[in-house]
Structure formats: structure tokens, C-alpha cells
C-alpha positions in Angstrom: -13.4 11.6 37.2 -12.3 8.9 34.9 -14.0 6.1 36.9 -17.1 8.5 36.8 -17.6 7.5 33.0 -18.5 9.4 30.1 -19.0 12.4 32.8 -15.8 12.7 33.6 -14.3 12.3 30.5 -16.5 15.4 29.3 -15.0 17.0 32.5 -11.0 16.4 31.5 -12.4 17.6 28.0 -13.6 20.7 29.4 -10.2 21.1 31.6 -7.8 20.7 28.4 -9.7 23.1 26.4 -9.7 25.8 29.8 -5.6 24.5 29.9 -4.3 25.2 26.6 -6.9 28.0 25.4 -8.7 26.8 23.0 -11.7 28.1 21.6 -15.2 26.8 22.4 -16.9 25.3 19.0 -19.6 25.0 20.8 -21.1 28.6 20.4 -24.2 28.3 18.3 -23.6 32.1 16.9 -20.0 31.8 15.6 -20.2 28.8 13.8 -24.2 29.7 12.1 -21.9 32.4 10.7 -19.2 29.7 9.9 -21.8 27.3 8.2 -23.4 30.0 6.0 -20.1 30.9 4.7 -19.0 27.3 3.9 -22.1 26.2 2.8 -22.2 29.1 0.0 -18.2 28.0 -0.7 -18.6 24.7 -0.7 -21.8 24.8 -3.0 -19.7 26.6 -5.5 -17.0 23.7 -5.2 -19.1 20.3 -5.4 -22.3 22.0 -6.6 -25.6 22.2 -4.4 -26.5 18.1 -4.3 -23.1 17.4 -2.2 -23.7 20.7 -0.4 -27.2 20.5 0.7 -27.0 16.2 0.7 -30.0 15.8 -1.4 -29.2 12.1 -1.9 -31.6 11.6 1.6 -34.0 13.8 1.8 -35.9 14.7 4.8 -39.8 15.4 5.2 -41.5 18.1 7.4 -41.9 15.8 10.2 -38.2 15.5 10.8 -37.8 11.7 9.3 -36.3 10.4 6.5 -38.4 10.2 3.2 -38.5 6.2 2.8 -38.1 6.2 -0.7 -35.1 7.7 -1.2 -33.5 6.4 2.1 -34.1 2.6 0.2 -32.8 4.4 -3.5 -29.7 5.5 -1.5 -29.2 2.2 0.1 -28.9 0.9 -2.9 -26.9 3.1 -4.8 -24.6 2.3 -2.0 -24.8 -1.4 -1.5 -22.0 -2.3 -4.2 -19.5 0.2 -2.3 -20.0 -1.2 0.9 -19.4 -5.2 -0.7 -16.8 -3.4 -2.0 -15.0 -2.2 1.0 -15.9 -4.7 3.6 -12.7 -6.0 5.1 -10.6 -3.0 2.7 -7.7 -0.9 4.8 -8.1 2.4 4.9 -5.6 4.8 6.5 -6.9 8.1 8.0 -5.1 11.9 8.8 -6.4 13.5 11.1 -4.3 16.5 11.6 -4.2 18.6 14.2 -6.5 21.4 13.0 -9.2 18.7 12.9 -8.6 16.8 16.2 -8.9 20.3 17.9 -11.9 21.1 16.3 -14.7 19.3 19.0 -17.6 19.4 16.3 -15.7 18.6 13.0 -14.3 15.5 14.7 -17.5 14.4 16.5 -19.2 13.7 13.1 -15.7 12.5 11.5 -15.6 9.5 13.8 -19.4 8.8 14.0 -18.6 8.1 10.0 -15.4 6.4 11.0 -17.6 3.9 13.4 -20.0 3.6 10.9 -17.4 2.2 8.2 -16.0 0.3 10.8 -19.2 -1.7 11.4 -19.4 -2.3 7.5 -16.5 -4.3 7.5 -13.6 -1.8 6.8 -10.2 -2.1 8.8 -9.3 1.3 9.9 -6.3 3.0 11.2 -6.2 6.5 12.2 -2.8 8.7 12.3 -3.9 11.4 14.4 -2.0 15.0 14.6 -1.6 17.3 17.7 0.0 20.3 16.5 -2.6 23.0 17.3 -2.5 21.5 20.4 1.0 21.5 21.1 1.4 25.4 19.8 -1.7 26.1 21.8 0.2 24.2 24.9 3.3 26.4 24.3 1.7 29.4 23.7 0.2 29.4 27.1 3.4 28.5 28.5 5.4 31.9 26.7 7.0 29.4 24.1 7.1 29.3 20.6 6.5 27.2 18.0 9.3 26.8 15.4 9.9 24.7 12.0 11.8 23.5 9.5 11.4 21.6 6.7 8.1 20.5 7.9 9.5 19.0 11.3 9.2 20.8 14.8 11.8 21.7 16.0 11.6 20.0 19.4 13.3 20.8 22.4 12.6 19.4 25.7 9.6 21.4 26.8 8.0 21.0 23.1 8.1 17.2 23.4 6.7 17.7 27.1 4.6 19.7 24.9 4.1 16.9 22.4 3.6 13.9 24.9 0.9 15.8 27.0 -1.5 16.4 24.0 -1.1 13.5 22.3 -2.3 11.6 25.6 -4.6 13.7 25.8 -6.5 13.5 22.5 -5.8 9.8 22.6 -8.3 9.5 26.2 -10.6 12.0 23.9 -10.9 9.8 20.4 -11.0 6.5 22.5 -14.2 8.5 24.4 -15.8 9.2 21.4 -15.8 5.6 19.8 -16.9 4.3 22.9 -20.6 5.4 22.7 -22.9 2.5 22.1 -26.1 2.7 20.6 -29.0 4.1 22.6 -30.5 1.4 24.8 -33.9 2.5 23.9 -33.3 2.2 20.0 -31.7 -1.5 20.4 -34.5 -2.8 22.5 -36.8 -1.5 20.2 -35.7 -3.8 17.7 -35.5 -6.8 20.2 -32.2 -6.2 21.8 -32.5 -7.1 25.6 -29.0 -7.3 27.0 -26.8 -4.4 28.7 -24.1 -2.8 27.0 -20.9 -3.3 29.1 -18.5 -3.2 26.4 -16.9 0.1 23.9 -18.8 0.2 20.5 -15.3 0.4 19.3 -12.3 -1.2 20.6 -9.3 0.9 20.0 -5.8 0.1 20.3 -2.7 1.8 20.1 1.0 1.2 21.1 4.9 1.2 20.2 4.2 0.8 16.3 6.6 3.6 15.1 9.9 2.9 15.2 11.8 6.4 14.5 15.1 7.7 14.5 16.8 11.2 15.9 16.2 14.0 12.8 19.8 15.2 13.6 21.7 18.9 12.3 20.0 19.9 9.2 21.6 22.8 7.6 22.9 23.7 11.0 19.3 23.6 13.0 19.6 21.0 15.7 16.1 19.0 15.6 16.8 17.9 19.1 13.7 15.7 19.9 12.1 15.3 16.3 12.0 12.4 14.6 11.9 10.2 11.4 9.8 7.0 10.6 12.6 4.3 10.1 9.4 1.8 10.0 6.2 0.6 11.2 5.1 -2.6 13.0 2.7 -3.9 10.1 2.3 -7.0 11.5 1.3 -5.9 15.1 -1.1 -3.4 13.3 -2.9 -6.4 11.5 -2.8 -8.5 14.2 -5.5 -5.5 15.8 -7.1 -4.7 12.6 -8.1 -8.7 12.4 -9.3 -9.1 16.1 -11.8 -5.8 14.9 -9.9 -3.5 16.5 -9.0 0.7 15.2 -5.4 1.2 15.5 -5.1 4.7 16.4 -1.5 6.1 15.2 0.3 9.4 17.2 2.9 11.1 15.8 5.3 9.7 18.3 7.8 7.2 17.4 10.1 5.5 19.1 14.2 4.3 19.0 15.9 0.9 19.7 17.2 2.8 22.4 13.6 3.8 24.3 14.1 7.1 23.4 10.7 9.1 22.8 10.8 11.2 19.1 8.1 13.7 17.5 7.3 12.7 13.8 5.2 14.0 11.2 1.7 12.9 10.8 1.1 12.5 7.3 4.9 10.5 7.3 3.7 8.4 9.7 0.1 7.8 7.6 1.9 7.6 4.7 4.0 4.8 5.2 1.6 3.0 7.0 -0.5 2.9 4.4 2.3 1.6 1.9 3.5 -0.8 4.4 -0.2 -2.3 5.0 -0.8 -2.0 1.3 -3.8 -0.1 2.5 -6.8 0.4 -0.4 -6.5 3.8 0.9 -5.1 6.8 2.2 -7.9 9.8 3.9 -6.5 12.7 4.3 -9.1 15.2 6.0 -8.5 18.9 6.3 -10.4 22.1 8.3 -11.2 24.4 5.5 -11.7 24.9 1.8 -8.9 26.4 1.1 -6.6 24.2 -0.5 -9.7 23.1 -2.8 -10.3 27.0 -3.6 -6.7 27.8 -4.7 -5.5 24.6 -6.5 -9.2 23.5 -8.0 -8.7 20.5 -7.0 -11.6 18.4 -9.1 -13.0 15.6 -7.9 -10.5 13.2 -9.7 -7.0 14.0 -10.4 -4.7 11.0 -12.0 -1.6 10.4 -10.7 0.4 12.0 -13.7 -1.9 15.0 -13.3 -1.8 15.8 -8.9 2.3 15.2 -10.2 2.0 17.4 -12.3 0.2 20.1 -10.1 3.1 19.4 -7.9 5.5 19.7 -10.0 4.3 23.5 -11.2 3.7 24.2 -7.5 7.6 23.6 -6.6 9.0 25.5 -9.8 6.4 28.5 -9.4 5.3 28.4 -5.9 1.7 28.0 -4.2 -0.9 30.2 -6.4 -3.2 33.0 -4.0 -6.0 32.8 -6.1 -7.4 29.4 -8.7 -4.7 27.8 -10.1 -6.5 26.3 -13.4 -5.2 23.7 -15.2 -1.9 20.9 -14.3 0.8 21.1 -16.8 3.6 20.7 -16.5 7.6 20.5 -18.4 8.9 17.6 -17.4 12.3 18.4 -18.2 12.3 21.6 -15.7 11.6 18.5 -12.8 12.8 15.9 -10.9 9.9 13.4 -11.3 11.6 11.6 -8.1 10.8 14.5 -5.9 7.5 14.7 -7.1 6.5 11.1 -5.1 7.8 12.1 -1.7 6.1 12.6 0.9 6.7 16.6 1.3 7.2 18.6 -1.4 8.8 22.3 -0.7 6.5 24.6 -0.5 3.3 22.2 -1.5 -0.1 21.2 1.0 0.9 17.8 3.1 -2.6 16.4 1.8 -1.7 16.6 -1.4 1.7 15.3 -1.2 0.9 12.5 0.9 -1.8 11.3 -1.2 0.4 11.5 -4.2 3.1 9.4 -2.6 1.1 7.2 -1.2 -0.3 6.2 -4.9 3.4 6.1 -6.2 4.0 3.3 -3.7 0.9 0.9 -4.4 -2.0 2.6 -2.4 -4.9 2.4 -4.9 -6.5 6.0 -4.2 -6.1 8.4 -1.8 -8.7 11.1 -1.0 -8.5 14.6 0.2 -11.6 15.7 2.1 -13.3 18.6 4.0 -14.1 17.6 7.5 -16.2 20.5 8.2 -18.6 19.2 5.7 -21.5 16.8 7.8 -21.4 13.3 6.0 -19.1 14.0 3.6 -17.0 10.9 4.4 -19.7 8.4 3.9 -20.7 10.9 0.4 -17.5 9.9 -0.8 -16.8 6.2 0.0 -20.5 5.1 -1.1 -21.7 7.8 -3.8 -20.7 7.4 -7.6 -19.2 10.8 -7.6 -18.0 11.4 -4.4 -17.5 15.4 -2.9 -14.0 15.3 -2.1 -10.9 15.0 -4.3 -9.5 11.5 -5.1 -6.5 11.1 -6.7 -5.7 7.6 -8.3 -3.4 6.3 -11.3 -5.5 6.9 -14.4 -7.5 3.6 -15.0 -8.5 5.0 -18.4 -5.4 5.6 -19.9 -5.5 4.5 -23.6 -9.1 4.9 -23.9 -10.0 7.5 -26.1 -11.7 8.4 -29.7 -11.0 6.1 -32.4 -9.7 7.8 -35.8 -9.2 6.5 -39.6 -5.9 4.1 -38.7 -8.1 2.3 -35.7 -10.6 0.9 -38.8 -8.4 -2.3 -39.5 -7.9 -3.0 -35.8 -11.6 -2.2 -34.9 -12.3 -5.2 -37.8 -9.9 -7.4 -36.5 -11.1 -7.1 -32.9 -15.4 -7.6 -33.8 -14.2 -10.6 -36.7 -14.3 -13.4 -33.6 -17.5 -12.4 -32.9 -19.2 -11.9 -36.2 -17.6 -15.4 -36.7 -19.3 -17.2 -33.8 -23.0 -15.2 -34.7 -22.5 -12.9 -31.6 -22.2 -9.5 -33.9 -23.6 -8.6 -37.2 -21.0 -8.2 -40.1 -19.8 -4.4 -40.5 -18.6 -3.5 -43.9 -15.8 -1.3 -44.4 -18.3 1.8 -45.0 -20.6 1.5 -42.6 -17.6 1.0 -40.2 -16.1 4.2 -41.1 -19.4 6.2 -41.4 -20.3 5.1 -37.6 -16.7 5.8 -36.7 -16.8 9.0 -34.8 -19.3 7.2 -32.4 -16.5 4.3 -31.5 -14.5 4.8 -28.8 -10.8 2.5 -28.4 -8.7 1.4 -25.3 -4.9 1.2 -26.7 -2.5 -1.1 -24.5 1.0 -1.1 -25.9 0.1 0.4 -29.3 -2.7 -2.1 -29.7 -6.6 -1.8 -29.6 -8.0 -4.3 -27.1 -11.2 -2.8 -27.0 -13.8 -1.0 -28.3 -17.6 0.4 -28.3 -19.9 2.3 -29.8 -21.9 5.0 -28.4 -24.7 6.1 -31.6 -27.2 8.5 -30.7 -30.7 8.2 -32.1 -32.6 11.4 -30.9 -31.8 13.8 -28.0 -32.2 11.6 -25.1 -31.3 8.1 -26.4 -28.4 6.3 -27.6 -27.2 2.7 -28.5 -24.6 1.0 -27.2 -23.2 -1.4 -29.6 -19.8 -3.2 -31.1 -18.9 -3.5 -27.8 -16.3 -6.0 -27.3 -13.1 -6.5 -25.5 -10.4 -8.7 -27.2 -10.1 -12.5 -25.3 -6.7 -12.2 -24.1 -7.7 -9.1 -22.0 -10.5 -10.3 -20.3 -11.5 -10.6 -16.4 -9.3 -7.7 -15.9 -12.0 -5.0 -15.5 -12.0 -3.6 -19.0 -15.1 -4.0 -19.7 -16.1 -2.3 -16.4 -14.0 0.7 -17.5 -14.9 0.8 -20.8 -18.8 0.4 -20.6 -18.2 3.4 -17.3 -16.3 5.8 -20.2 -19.3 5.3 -22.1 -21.9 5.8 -19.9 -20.2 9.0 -18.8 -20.0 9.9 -21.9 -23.7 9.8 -22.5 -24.4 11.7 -19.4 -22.0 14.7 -20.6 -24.2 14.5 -24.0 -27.9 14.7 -22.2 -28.4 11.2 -22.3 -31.0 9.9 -20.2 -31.6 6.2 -21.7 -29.4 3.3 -23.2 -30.3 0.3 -25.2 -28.1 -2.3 -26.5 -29.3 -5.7 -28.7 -27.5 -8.7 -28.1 -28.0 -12.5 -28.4 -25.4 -14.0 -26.2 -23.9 -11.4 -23.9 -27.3 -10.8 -21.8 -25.8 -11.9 -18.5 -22.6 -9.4 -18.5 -25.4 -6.2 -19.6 -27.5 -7.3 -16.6 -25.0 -7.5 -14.0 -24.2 -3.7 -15.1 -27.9 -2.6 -14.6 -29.3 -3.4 -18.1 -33.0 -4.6 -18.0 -34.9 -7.0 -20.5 -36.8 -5.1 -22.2 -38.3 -8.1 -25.0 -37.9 -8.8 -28.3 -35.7 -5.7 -30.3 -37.7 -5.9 -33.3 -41.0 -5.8 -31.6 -40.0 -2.9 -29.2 -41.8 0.4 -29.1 -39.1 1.6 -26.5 -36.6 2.5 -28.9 -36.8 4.7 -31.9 -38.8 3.3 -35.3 -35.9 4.5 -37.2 -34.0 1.5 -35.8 -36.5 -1.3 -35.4 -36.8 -1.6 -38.8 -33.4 -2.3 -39.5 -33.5 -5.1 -36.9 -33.6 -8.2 -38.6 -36.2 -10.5 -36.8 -35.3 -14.1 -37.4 -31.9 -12.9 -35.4 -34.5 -12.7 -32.2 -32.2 -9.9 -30.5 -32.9 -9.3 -26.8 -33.6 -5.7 -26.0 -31.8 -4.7 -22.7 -32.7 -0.9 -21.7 -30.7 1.2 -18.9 -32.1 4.7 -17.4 -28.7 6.4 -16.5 -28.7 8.5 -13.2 -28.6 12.3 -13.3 -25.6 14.0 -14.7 -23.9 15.5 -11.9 -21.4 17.5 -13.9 -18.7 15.5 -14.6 -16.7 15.0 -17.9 -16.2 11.6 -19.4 -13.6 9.6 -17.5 -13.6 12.1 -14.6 -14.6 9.7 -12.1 -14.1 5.9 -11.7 -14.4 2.8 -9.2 -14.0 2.4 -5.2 
């Protein structure tokens, strides 16, 4: 059957799924029922533009409309630059991997980032499979502390699936393009090699899990490390590494380890850009409301709550949290009593240098590539809070906000604020505080219901080409979306090129403009000949100032 080809591999599918028990995903019936359902639940979550993906829409003849395939293209241009040669670290546990539909459209994302440029490694998880494998064999399933407890025929267990959904991923990733569609385009040679090459190996090095609290752990293991460089060694020949959950000791003896441990520090040791955690359900969304940022200090914080008071049945509502009932230490491993492994993972992978970590629904089509290349993303991403000490400026900012624009008003880049006109525009300004000093600042002044000016917008020298601007002018921008804001306009004389490379466009001389409102062309001084640069913000999708930020 295997040198059959793609036949027989659909054959040996067919025969594990007959073997263990598991249920077909395949029946059209069961899972209409299951889509309606998730739809309607997952609408309620992200809202109906990531449930229905109106980004690409579709016309009645079945293609894609061309004008919003090019508009989504290049909305997500500057996230694929972005990514290309990135690490990103994926969890597939075993709810997913079991699920033949779900993880079909999972890895046709996967190859897809693949072929952008990203380095991937996938930590894959078998225990459905393994319980499934026991069940059928009268034994059961028990364990501790987030471990299995594995005896002998529960690693026979362990080793048999894993091979198995090893040979089934490796299938998947092997489909090539159709010939038809490549020669099409010009392509006139024979596919004879995988679309993807995968690779996988000895990278885990574990040790025995002992006694804990007198339970004998017998065959489960612990990640002592990971063989980075072996795994970037793959990663730059263009290879997925594709991670089990088995590890193995200097001695050659085969262990069972956790999934998300194994992701997790593989993604710290690779000092991966980020850690994918993908689950089967809604459920963890539902009850903890996860939004679709958390900052570090705030998914601890959830934590933290979640180990004093337990896991809530229904909406949790907001993360607070008394530091001084917690051990902030506990709050960065890996498992937390009592707390979802997504969440905990994702958290410690953050505390040790990842720079986000998302938690997604696999049952939702697309949603991967929704939430590496879509402003807003679908899922939940949890990251530490670039826009910490940005916030409103009040009465004490005023000499700092002078100090800050006086280099600029020196050198004929601002106009001169006096004291009064600074403090009557004041509750438009917004500051970014570093070490009890304002490095930045900007004004966001309306001037009707739909328009606003952004201006005083300056970030002090010494904290330059460090992304603050980027953050700043992002805060702002959000900011005028949560307000109704549908159009920007800034003047400037000497700052043109930074505007445009943020989507500002030239719209002439200022005091000539009939784009912006009469009330303030005629307080633009014309012998200044201030460029008018104009910026049509994208749809408000819901989101509160600062909810969401970057790659």
C-alpha cells in the first residue's frame, strides 16, 4: 500500500481510523449541524467579518471578486515581508490531529506560510489517539499533573499513534500543485518531489518523570532540552520539523512528554517569533473571553485569578488580579493547576523571549492565514504590552509636552504653541512615558464628525528608530477609529517621507485645500507652504484603542 502512493496512504488512514474507533468527520450531516452551531458562536466571538471571511468575497459564478482579492493582497503584503524567514512554533494537540477535516485545512495554511518564507516547526499531540488506542484495547487512560501516566502498554500505546499520525501529516504536505493549474501558467516539468519536505528525528532529549506524590509515572517524561541546532540546520535547508511528544534519554530509553512542554521550549530555545497554539472548540474563548489581544501582565493576570478561584463555567469578564495573594513565578510556567495548556503555554512562552503567541480555533476555515496577515486578526494573541506608557496627557505633562516640540519649533519644523493654546488643545494630546519621562507625543483634534488632525506629533531624538513612532501614530489611528473617524490629515513641511511610508497621501498645498474643513484653512499661514497629506482609515472593526498591535 505505501508504495501504491497517495492511494495507499488514504488506505492505512482508513485502517487507523476502523483500528482505534474513531469517528468519521467525513459525514456531511453531522458536521452541517456542527458548522451552523459554530458559525452562529463564533460570529458572536470575532463578529460576522472573521466569521463569514468577508475580506475575499466571492461572486455568483464561484470565483473570486478581483477587486477585493488585489485590496486583500495588499492589506497583507507588509505581514508577509514581515514574516518571511520568521520561526513560528505550532501545537497541534491531539483533539486537532484526530480531527481529518480541521487538520486538512490547518496544514494547507501551514504549506501556504511555508512557501512565504516562514520556518515552521510543528509539535504535534496524539492523545485522543492513544485514549482511543486503549480504549479499544479495555485500558484506561490516567493522569496526573498533566502527564500520562504511562505504563508499558500506554507507551505501546503512545509509539503506535505517533507513527502513525507522523506517515498521515507527512501525506498531507506532500500534495503538489495540480499539474493542470501549473502548466497553465507555463510550468512543463513533472512533479517527482513532496511540496513539502518534512523532517523529524531524536530532537527531545527527556528524562524519567519519576514518583510524584507516590504515583509512579513509569514511561512519562520530561523535556531536559532540545536539539536547536539540528532543528535549524532543517529549518535552513527549507525543511518542516515536525515535533512528537516523544523524547528520548542518554540511555536510549523511549519517554512520553507533554506537547505544549515540548512546543514551548522549543520555541524559547529557537527564539521563535512565535508560538500557535490551535485548539478544537470555542470553548476556552466562551468561558475566559479571551479578546483578541491580552498583554502579558493581563493573560497573568487571568491566570493568576484562575489558580486562586478556579476555572469559571460561564464568561469570566474582566483580569484582575491581587498580586500579593500570588506567586508571580508560577504564573510563567508552562502548566498552571487547574488552567487551559494554550493559555499557559502562550503565556510562558512570552515570559522567556517569544514575541507573541496566539491561541486559535482550528475549526474555523482560513482562520490561520486571518490572523498572521489581517490587521486585527480572529484569534487571541497575547504579547508584552508594546503600549505601555502611552496614555492621555493631563495638566503636569504641559512643561514636558513644551520641552519635547521646542527642538522642533527651533529648526522651523512646528509652529510655536503658547502656553494657552497648549493647555486648551490638551485633552486631544496623547503621551508615551518611559521611566517617568515623556518621550513622545501627538495630537489627535477633531474638526467635525468624520475628520480629525493629527498634529504635534513628535518623538524625542534619543528615542528614535526604535518603533515609537509606529506605536504611537497606531494608538492614534485606533483611537480615531473607536471615535467614528473615517479621514486624517496632518500638515507638515519636513516630515513628508515618514507620513508616506505610513499610508499618508499628498494631497497639495494646506492652505489651498478644499479637502479639509474651512474652519482650519484659514488659520494656515500660507508663506509656511505646508504640505497637505490625507489618510482614509479602514473600517472600524470594533476594537478599543491599543487593543491590537504589530506582527
Amino acid at each position: 500500500r505505501l508504495r501504491g502512493g497517495r492511494t495507499g496512504t488514504k488506505d492505512m488512514r482508513r485502517t487507523w481510523r476502523r483500528r482505534c474507533g474513531c469517528k468519521s468527520v467525513q459525514r456531511n450531516e453531522s458536521l452541517a449541524a456542527k458548522g451552523q452551531k459554530k458559525s452562529a458562536s463564533w460570529t458572536q466571538k470575532v463578529g460576522p467579518t472573521a466569521a463569514t471571511n468577508s475580506n475575499i468575497s466571492v461572486d455568483l459564478n464561484g470565483g473570486l471578486d478581483p477587486l477585493h482579492f488585489a485590496r486583500s493582497f495588499r492589506q497583507a503584503y507588509p505581514y508577509i515581508e514581515k514574516h518571511r524567514n520568521s520561526t513560528f512554533v505550532f501545537v497541534l494537540p491531539g483533539e486537532v490531529s484526530a480531527d481529518e477535516n480541521v487538520l486538512d485545512g490547518i496544514l494547507q495554511d501551514v504549506a501556504i506560510l511555508h512557501g512565504l518564507g516562514v520556518r515552521i516547526v510543528l509539535a504535534v499531540g496524539i492523545g485522543q489517539q492513544v485514549d482511543e488506542l486503549l480504549g479499544m484495547r479495555g485500558k484506561q487512560s490516567v493522569f496526573m499533573d498533566g502527564y500520562r501516566v504511562t505504563d508499558a502498554a500506554a507507551m505501546r500505546g503512545v509509539m503506535e499513534a505517533s507513527g502513525a499520525v507522523r506517515v498521515d501529516i507527512e501525506a498531507r504536505l506532500s500534495v503538489i500543485p495540480t499539474v493542470a493549474a501549473v502548466r497553465r501558467h507555463g510550468g512543463n516539468r513533472e512533479f517527482l518531489e513532496p511540496a513539502v519536505k518534512v523532517v523529524s528525528g531524536n530532537y527531545i532529549r527527556a528524562k524519567r518523570r519519576g514518583v510524584v506524590n507516590g504515583v509512579d509515572f513509569s514511561h512519562a517524561g520530561e523535556v531536559r532540552g532540545i536539539d536547536v541546532e539540528a532543528i535549524r540546520s532543517q529549518l535552513g535547508r527549507g525543511c518542516i520539523v515536525l515535533l512528537s511528544n516523544i523524547g528520548y534519554t542518554a540511555t536510549g530509553e523511549v519517554l512520553n512528554c507533554n506537547t505544549y512542554e515540548v512546543a514551548t521550549q522549543t520555541a524559547q530555545m529557537l527564539q521563535a517569533q512565535k508560538l500557535i497554539c490551535f485548539t478544537n472548540g470555542d470553548e476556552l474563548f466562551t468561558r475566559l473571553n479571551l479578546p483578541a489581544w491580552l498583554t502579558l501582565k493581563d493573560a497573568q493576570a487571568l491566570i493568576g485569578r484562575i489558580l486562586l478561584e478556579g476555572l469559571p463555567e460561564t464568561n469570566c469578564g474582566s483580569t484582575t488580579l491581587d498580586d500579593s495573594k500570588c506567586d508571580n513565578s508560577a504564573l510563567c510556567q508552562w502548566q498552571v493547576r487547574n488552567c487551559p495548556l494554550e493559555l499557559t503555554a502562550c503565556v510562558s512562552a512570552c515570559c522567556d523571549g517569544v514575541a507573541r503567541s496566539h491561541i486559535l480555533d482550528g475549526r474555523v476555515e482560513g482562520i490561520l492565514l486571518q490572523e498572521m496577515f489581517t490587521r486585527d486578526g480572529v484569534g487571541c494573541m497575547i504579547s508584552a504590552d508594546i503600549y505601555e506608557g502611552t496614555r492621555k496627557a493631563s495638566a503636569e505633562d504641559v512643561p514636558a509636552i513644551e520641552k519635547l516640540l521646542e527642538p522642533l519649533v527651533e529648526n522651523g519644523t512646528l509652529l510655536r504653541r503658547s502656553r494657552e493654546r497648549l493647555l486648551s488643545e490638551l485633552q486631544y494630546f496623547t503621551v508615551v512615558e518611559r521611566d517617568f519621562k515623556i518621550v513622545a507625543c501627538a495630537a489627535l483634534i477633531p474638526w467635525g464628525s468624520d475628520t480629525a488632525e493629527v498634529a504635534a506629533f513628535v518623538v524625542s531624538a534619543g528615542y528614535r528608530r526604535e518603533g515609537r513612532g509606529d506605536v504611537l501614530l497606531d494608538y492614534i489611528e485606533q483611537s480615531a477609529r473607536s471615535m467614528g473617524i473615517r479621514k486624517l490629515f496632518l500638515l507638515t513641511t519636513r516630515t513628508a517621507d515618514w507620513f508616506e511610508m505610513r499610508g499618508f497621501k499628498a494631497a497639495g498645498y494646506a492652505h489651498a485645500s478644499r479637502d479639509i474643513p474651512h474652519e482650519r484653512t484659514k488659520h494656515v499661514d500660507p508663506l509656511r507652504n505646508s504640505q497637505l497629506y490625507m489618510k482614509i482609515l479602514e473600517q472600524a472593526t470594533g476594537s478599543r484603542p491599543g487593543s491590537r498591535i504589530g506582527f
